[in-house]
C-alpha positions as CSV (number, residue, x, y, z in Angstrom):
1,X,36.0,-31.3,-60.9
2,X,34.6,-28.2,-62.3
3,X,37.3,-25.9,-64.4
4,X,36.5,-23.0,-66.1
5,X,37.6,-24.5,-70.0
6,X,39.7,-20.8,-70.7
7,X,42.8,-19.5,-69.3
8,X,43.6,-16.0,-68.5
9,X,46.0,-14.7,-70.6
10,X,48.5,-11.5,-69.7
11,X,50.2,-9.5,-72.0
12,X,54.4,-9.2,-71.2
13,X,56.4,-6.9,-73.7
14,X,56.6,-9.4,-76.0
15,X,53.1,-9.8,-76.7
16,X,51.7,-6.6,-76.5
17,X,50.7,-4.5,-79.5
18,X,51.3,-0.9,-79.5
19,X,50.0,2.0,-81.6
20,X,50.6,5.6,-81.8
21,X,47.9,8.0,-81.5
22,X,48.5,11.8,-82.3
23,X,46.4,14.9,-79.8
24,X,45.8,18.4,-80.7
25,X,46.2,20.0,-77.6
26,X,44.8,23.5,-79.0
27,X,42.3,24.8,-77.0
28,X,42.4,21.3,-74.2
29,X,42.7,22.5,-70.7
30,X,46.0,20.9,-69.1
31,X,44.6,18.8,-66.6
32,X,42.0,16.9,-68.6
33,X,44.6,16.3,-71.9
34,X,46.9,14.8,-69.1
35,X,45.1,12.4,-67.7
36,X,43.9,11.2,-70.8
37,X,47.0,10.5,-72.2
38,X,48.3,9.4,-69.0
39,X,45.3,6.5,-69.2
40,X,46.3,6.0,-72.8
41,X,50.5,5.9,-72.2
42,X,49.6,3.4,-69.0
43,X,46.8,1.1,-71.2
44,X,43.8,1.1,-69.0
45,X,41.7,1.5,-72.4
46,X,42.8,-2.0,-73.3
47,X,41.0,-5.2,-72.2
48,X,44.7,-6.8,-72.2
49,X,45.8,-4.4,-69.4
50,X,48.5,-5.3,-67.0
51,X,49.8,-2.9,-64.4
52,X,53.4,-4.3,-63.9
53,X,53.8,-4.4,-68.0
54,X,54.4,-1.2,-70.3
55,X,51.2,-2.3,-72.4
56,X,50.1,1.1,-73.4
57,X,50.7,3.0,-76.3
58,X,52.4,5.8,-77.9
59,X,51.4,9.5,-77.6
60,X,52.1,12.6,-80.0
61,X,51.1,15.7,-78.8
62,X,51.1,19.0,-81.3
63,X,50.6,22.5,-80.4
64,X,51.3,22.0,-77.0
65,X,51.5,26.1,-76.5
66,X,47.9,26.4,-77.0
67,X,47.0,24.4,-74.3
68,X,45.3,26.9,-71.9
69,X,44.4,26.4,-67.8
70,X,40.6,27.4,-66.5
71,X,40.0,30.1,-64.3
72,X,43.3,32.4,-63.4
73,X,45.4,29.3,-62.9
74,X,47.6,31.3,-65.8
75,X,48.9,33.5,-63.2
76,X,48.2,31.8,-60.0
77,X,49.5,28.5,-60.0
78,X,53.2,28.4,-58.5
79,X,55.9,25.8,-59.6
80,X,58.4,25.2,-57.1
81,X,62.3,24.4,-57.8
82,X,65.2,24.0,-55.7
83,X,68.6,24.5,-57.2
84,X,70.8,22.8,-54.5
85,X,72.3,25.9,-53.2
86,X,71.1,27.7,-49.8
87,X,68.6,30.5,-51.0
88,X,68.3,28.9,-54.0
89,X,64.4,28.3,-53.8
90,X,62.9,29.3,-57.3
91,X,60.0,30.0,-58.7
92,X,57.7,30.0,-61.7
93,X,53.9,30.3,-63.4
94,X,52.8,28.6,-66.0
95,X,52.9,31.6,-67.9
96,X,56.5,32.0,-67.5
97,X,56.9,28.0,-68.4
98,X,55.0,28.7,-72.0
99,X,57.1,31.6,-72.9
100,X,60.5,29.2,-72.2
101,X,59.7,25.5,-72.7
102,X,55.9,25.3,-73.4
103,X,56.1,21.6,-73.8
104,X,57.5,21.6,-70.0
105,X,53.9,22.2,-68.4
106,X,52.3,19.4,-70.2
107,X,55.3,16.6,-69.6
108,X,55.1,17.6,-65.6
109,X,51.2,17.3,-65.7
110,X,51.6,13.7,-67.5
111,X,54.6,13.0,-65.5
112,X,52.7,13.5,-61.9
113,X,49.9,11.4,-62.8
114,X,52.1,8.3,-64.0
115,X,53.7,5.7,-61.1
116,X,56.8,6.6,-59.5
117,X,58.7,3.6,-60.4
118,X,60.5,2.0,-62.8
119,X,57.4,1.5,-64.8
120,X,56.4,5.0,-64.8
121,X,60.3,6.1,-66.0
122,X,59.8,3.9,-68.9
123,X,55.8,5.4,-69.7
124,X,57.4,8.8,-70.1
125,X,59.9,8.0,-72.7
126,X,56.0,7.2,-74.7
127,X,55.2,10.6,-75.1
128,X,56.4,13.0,-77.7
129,X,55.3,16.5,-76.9
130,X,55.7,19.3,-79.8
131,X,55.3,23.0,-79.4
132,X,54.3,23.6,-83.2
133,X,52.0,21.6,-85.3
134,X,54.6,19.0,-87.0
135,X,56.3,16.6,-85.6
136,X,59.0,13.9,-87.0
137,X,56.0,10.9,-86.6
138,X,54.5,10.5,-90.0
139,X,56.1,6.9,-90.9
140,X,54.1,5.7,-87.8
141,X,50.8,6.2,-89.1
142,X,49.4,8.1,-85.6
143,X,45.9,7.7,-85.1
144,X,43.9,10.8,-84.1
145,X,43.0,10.5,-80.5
146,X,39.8,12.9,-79.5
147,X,39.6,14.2,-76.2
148,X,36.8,16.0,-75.9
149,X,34.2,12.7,-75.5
């Protein structure tokens, strides 16, 4: 009987090996940081990826109020919030959201383009978003992760 002489391996939280990798999101439009660091927070950059195992890695982003839409997406774009009450329909730009909570816009732009499960619930607690240029990190060694390529 012919058998292939290797076994495939999968990675379960015990076995994988994460590292933490620090963006500068000055200047990066919104959409494109996002799904990069979705791809990076779910591990499709590693060979050893599995999708029903948290096997990606952690995610700094700094200067998250410099990230910057294309076009008039500034002004245009409309998020939508319901507060529970009858006429309580609210909303907001993403200019409004940076002058508040600027780390807000990039969370929900990661958050919408992870799985809306379990899994995804525990991806989101991987990424540390920062308004300002420090960040609490340093003893973890991030690795710079480049965007633009």
């Amino acid at each position: 009987m012919n058998t292939p002489s290797y076994k495939t391996s999968y990675v379960n939280s015990d076995t994988v090996k994460k590292e933490w990798f620090i963006v500068d999101a000055e200047n990066q439009i919104v959409g494109r940081l996002a799904t990069r660091v979705a791809m990076v927070l779910r591990g499709k950059h590693k060979a050893s990826y599995s999708p029903h195992v948290d096997c990606g890695d952690n995610v700094i982003i700094i200067n998250a109020e410099k990230a910057r839409f294309t076009g008039n997406k500034t002004n245009n774009r409309i998020y939508i919030r319901y507060t529970g009450y009858p006429g309580g329909q609210r909303f907001s730009t993403p200019r409004e959201k940076f002058d508040t909570n600027p780390t807000w816009v990039l969370h929900h732009a990661i958050k919408g383009m992870l799985p809306k499960n379990k899994l995804g619930s525990k991806l989101q607690t991987n990424v540390f978003i920062y308004a300002g240029a420090t960040h609490p990190h340093e003893a973890q060694q991030p690795k710079k992760l480049t965007i633009n390529n």
